[in-house]
C-alpha positions in Angstrom: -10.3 -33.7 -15.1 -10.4 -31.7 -18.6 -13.7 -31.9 -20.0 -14.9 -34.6 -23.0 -15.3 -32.6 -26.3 -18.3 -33.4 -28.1 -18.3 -32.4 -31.4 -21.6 -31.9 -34.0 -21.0 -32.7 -37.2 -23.1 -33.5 -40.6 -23.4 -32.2 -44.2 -24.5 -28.3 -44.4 -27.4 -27.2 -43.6 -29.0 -29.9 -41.2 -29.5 -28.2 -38.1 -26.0 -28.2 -36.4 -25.9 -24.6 -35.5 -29.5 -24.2 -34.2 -28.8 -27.4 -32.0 -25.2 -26.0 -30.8 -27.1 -22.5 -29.8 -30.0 -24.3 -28.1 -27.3 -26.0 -25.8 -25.1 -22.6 -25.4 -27.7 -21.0 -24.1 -27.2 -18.4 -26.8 -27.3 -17.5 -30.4 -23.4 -18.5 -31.0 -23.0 -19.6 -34.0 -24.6 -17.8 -36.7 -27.9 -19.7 -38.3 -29.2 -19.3 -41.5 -30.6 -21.1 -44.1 -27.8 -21.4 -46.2 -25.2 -24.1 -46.8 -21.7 -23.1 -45.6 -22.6 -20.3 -43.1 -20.7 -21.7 -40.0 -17.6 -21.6 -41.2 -15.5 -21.3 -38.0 -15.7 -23.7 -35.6 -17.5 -22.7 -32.3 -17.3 -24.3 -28.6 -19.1 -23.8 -25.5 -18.9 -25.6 -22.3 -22.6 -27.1 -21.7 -23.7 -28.9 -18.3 -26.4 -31.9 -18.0 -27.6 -32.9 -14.8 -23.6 -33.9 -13.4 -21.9 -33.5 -16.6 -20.5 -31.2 -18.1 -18.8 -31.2 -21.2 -17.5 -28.9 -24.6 -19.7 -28.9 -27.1 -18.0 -28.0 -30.4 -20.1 -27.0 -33.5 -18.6 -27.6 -37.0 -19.2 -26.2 -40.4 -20.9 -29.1 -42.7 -19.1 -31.4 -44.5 -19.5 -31.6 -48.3 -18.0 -35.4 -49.5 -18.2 -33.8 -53.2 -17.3 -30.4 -53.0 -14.0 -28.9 -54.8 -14.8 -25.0 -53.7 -12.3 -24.2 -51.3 -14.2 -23.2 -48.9 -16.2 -26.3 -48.2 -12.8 -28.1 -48.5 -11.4 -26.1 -45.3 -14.7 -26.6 -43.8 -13.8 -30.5 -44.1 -10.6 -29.7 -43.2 -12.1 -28.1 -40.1 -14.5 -31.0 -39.0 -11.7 -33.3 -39.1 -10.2 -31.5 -36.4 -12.8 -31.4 -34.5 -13.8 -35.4 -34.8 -10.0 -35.6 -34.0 -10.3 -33.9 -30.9 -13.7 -35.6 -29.9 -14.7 -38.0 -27.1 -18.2 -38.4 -28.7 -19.1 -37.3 -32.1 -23.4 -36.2 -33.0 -23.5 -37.2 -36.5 -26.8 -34.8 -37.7 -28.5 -35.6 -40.5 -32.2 -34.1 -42.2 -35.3 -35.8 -41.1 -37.3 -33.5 -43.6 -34.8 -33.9 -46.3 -34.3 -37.7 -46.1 -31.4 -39.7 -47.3 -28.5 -38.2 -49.0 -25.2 -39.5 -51.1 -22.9 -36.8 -48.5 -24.5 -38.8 -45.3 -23.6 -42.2 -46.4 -19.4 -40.1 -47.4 -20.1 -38.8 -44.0 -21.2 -41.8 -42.5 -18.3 -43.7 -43.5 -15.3 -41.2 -42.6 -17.0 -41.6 -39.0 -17.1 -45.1 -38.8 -13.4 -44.7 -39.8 -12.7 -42.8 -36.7 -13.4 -45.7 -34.3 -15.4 -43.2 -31.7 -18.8 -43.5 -30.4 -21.2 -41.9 -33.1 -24.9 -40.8 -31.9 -27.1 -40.7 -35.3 -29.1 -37.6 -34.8 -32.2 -37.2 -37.0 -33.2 -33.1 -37.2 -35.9 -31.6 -37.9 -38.5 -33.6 -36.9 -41.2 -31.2 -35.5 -44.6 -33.4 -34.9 -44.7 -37.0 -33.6 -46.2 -38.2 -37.0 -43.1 -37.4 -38.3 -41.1 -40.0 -36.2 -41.7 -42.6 -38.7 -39.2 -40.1 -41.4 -36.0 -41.4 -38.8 -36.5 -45.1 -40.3 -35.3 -44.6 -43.4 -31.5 -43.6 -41.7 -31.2 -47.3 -40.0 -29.4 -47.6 -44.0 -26.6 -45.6 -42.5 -25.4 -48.3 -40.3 -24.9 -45.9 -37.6 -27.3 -47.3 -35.0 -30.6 -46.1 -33.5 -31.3 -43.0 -34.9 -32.2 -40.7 -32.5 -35.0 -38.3 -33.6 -35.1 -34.8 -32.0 -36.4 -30.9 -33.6 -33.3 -28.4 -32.5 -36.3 -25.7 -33.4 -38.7 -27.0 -30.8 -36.4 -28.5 -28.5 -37.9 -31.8 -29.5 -36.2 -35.2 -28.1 -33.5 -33.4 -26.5 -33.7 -34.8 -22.9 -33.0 -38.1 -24.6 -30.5 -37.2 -26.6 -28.6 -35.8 -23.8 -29.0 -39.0 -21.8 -27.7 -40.9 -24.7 -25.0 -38.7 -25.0 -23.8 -38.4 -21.2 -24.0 -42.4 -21.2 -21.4 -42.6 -23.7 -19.2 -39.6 -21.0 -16.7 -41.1 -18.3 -18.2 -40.9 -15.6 -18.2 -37.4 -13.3 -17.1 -39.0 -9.9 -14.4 -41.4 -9.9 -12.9 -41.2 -13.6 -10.1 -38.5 -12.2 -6.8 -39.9 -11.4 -5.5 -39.6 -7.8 -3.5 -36.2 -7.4 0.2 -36.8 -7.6 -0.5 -40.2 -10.2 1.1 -40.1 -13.8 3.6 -38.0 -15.8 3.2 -34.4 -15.3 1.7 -32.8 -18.6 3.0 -29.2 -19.4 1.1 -27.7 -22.6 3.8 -25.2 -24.2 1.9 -22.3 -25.7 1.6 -19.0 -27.2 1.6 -17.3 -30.6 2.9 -18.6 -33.6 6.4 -18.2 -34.2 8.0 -17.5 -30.5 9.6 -20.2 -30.5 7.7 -22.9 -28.7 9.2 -25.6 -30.4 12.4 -24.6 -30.5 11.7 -24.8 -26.7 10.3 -27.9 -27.0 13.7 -29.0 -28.5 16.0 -27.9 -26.2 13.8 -30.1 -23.2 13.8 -33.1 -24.5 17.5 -32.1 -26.3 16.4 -33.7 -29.6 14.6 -32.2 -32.5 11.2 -34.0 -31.5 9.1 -31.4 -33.5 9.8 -29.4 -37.0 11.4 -26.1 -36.6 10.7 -23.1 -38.5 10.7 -19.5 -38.8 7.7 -19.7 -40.6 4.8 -18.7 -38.5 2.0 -22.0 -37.5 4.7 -24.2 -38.5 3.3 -26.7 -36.0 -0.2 -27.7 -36.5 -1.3 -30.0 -34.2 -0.6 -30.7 -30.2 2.1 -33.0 -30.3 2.5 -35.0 -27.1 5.9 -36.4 -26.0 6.4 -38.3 -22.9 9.7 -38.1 -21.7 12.1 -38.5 -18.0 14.3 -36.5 -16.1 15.4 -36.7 -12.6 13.7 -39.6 -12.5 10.2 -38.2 -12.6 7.9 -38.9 -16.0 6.4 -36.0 -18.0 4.4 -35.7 -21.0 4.9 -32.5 -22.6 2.5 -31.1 -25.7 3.8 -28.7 -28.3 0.7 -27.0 -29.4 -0.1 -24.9 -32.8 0.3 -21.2 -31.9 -3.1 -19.2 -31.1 -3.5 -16.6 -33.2 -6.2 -14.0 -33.1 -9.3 -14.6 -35.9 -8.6 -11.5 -37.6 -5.0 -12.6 -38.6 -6.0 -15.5 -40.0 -6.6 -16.4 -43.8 -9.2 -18.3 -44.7 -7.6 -20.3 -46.8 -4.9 -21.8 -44.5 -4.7 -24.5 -41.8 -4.0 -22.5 -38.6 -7.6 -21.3 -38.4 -8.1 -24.8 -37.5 -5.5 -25.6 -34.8 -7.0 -23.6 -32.1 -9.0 -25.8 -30.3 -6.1 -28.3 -30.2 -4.3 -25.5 -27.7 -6.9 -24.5 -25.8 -7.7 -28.5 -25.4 -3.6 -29.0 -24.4 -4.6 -26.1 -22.1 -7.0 -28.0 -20.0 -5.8 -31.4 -19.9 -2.6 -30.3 -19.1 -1.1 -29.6 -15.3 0.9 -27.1 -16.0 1.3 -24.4 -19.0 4.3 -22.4 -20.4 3.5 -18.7 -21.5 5.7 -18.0 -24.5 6.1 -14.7 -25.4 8.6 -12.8 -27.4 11.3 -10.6 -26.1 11.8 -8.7 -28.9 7.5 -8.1 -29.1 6.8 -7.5 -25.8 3.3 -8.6 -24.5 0.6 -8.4 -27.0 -2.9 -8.3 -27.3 -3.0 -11.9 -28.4 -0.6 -13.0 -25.2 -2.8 -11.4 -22.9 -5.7 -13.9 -24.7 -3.9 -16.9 -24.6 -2.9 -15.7 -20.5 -6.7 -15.5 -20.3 -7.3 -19.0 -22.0 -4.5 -20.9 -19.3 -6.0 -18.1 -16.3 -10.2 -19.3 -17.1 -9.1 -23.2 -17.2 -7.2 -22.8 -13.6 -4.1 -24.1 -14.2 -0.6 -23.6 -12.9 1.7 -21.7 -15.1 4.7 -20.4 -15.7 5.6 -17.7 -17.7 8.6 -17.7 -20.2 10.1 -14.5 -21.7 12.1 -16.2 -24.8 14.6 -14.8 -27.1 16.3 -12.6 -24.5 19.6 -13.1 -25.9 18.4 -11.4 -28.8 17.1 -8.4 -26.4 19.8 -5.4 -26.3 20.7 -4.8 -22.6 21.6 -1.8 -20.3 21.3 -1.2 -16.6 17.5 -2.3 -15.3 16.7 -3.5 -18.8 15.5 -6.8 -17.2 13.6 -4.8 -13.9 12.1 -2.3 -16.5 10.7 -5.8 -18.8 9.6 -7.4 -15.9 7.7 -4.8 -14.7 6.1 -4.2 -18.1 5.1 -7.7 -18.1 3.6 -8.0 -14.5 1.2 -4.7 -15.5 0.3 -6.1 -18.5 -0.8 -9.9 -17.4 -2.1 -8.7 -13.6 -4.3 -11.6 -14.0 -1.3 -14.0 -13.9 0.3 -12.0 -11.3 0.7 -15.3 -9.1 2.8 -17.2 -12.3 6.8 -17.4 -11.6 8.7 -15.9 -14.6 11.5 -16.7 -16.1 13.9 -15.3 -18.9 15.0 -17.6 -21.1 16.7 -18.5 -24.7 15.4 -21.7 -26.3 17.7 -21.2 -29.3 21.0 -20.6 -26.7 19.8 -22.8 -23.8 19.8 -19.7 -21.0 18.0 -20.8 -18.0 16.1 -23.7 -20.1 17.8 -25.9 -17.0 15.4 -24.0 -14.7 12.4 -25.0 -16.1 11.3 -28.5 -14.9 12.2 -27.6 -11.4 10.1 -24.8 -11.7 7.6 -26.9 -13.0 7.6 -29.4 -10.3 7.4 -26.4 -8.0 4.0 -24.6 -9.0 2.7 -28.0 -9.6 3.5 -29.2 -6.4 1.5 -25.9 -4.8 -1.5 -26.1 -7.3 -1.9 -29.8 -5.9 -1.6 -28.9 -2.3 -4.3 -29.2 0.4 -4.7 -27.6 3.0 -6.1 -29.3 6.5 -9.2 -27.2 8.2 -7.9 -26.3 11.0 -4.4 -24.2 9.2 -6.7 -23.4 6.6 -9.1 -21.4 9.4 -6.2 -20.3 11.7 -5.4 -18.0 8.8 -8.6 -17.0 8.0 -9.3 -15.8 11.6 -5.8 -13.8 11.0 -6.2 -12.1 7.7 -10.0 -11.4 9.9 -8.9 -10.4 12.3 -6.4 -7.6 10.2 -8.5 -6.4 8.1 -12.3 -7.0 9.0 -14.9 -8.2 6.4 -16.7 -5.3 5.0 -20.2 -4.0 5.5 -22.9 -2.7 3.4 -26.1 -0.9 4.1 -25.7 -1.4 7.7 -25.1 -5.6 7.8 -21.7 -6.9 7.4 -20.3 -9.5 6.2 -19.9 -13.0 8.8 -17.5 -15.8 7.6 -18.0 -18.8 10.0 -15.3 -21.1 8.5 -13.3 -22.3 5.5 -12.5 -25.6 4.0 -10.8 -27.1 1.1 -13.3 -28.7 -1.6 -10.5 -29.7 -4.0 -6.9 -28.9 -5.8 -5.5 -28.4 -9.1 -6.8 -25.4 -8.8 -6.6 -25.1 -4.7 -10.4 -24.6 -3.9 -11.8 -22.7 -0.6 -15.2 -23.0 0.1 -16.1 -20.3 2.5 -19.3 -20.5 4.8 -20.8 -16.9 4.9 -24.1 -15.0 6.5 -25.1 -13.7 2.6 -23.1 -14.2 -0.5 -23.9 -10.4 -1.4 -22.0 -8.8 0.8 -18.6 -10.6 0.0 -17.1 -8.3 -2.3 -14.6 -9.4 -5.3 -11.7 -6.8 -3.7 -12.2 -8.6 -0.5 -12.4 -12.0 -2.0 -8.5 -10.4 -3.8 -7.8 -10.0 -0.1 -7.8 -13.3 1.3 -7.0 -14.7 -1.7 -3.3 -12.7 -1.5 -3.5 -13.7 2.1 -3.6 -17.6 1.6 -1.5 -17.1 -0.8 1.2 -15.7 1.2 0.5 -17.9 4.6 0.9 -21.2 2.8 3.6 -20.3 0.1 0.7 -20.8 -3.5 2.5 -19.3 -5.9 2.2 -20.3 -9.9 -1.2 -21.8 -9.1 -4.8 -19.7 -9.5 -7.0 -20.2 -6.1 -10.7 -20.6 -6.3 -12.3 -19.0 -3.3 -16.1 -20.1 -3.1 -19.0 -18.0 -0.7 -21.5 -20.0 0.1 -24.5 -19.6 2.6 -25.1 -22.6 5.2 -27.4 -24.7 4.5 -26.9 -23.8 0.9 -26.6 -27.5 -1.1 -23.4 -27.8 -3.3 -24.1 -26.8 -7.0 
């Protein structure tokens, strides 16, 4: 289940960023005493107790504000709130009252979301009485907390989590609903157009114009009999390519959120580029969130071709995303159609292996083969034991092995089995998660 996105909004200057890096676990998002200073927005994936969800900080919203900078940073909330399960509206407990929270208070209301009224800045208990004043808002119980001092946090958290779907029993049954494929990449290499050709109607604008498409743009759709949902998303461009003064600084986290609600994603990159940096992030983005993928060189009728061309791009491409090396790939033409016929059955393929499980007793017969090849390592005179393997979950296919010490089971011979399995039970376009754990050892 793709984690709920919290998002932590409020004028400038009440605490957002302090609060955001005392959840992170780190100084994130830069703090200063200055309205404005967050100006991108900044997420991090936070765990309470059993929940864990994305914590997105925002820069402050100015109701009055005509400098252009504050006007993207309203811009940039928005986006956020858009994308939010549960929005933390912060206000100033030392400041009191302002005309921007009521503004604020109302564009929030509009939204229809639950909305946690957060009162900052209240460092010493006789300073609880400061939160009454905010009851005006018409936002509820305002919940008084010091981001500083890590004041009222525990509650705040439990507030928060109550208002979360539940961690156990809120994920649909594997194999339920429309397949969701999250087509992504750059700006401008032709994801839409791609988009287009799928669904064989022109479902999203077009354009040569780089970060032509701002938002993720969902369309459910049926072929074969078999429903899908499939999300154009804004291109992902790296932050120093981006003005400040336009819209695509903001689309990010729409992608990376189509990344991991989605079961399976589609790699654009450009024939006539190559792999960039940038493709390699976005590879990153769809390798860290585990799901199934399938990469898609486009534009390759505009490639000129001689003998091995294709063997010689390929390989260029396998060196360059190692990290995807387990991802089908496919050249393709969105503008011409080429192969474009080849892509939901391909879909349906990796999708089919990332939802796989394995039983315990195939899942240990090849254990005890790839063991008995190639012997777990050893290091300062105690080696590695494996007892047994099971399956904890799918979507990404999870092992959980049961070892003597977790310190002796080296990543290159974690690679091993992992290429193993792989091959015995036929995993490709799917990462696998292989987990060492010591007996006895309780389940994190």
């Amino acid at each position: 289940m793709a984690r709920p996105i919290v998002a932590v909004v409020g004028r400038p200057n009440v605490g957002k960023s302090t609060f955001f890096n005392k959840m992170a676990g780190a100084r994130i998002s830069i703090v200063e005493d200055t309205p404005g200073v967050t100006r991108d927005r900044v997420y991090a994936d936070v765990t309470w107790q059993n929940y864990t969800f994305t914590l997105v900080d925002t820069g402050g919203i100015d109701p009055y504000s005509e400098d252009p900078l504050l006007v993207q940073m309203r811009t940039q909330a928005n986006v956020a709130i858009d994308t939010a399960s549960v929005i933390l509206f912060f206000v100033d407990g030392r400041e009191g009252l302002t005309g921007a929270d009521f503004e604020v208070a109302d564009m929030l209301r509009r939204t229809k979301k639950p909305v946690l009224l957060v009162v900052n800045k209240l460092d010493t208990p006789m300073k609880d009485m400061d939160r009454m004043d905010f009851y005006a808002l018409g936002m509820g119980e305002p919940m008084p907390i010091s981001s500083v001092n890590l004041l009222g946090i525990g509650d705040l958290l439990e507030a928060l989590c109550a208002l979360l779907p539940d961690p156990e029993g809120t994920e649909e049954e594997e194999g339920e609903g429309p397949l969701k494929i999250a087509v992504v990449g750059r700006p401008n290499v032709g994801k839409s157009s791609l988009v287009n050709a799928i669904l064989g109607i022109e479902r999203v604008m077009v354009s040569d114009i780089a970060g032509t498409t701002r938002d993720a743009i969902d369309t459910p759709f049926t072929q074969n009999g078999r429903d899908y949902i499939i999300i154009d998303t804004a291109g992902i461009r790296r932050k120093a390519k981006i003005k400040a003064a336009t819209l695509e600084r903001y689309s990010v986290i729409r992608s990376l959120a189509a990344i991991r609600r989605c079961d399976c994603a589609l790699l654009l990159i450009d024939a006539q580029d190559g792999v960039t940096e940038q493709d390699q992030r976005v590879a990153g983005y769809i390798a860290d969130e585990g799901r199934a993928c399938v990469i898609l060189v486009n534009k390759w009728d505009a490639v000129d071709k001689e003998t091995g061309t294709l063997e010689k791009f390929t390989k260029k491409v396998r060196a360059d995303l190692k990290f995807l090396d387990y991802a089908p790939l496919l050249f393709i033409s969105a503008k011409t159609g080429q192969r474009v016929n080849r892509l939901l059955p391909e879909v349906d393929r990796v999708c089919e292996n990332a939802r796989r499980r394995i039983t315990t007793g195939l899942l240990n017969d090849a254990l005890h083969d790839a063991l008995s090849v190639t012997p777990p390592p050893s290091s300062n005179g105690r080696r590695l034991r494996i007892f047994y393997a099971t399956q904890a979950s799918a979507s990404p296919p999870t092992y959980v092995l049961f070892v003597n010490d977790k310190e002796l089971f080296h990543y290159s011979y974690e690679r091993y089995l992992e290429n193993h399995f792989r091959k015995t039970f036929v995993l490709d376009g799917t990462p696998i998660r292989i987990v060492a754990r010591e007996r006895g050892e309780k389940e994190e």
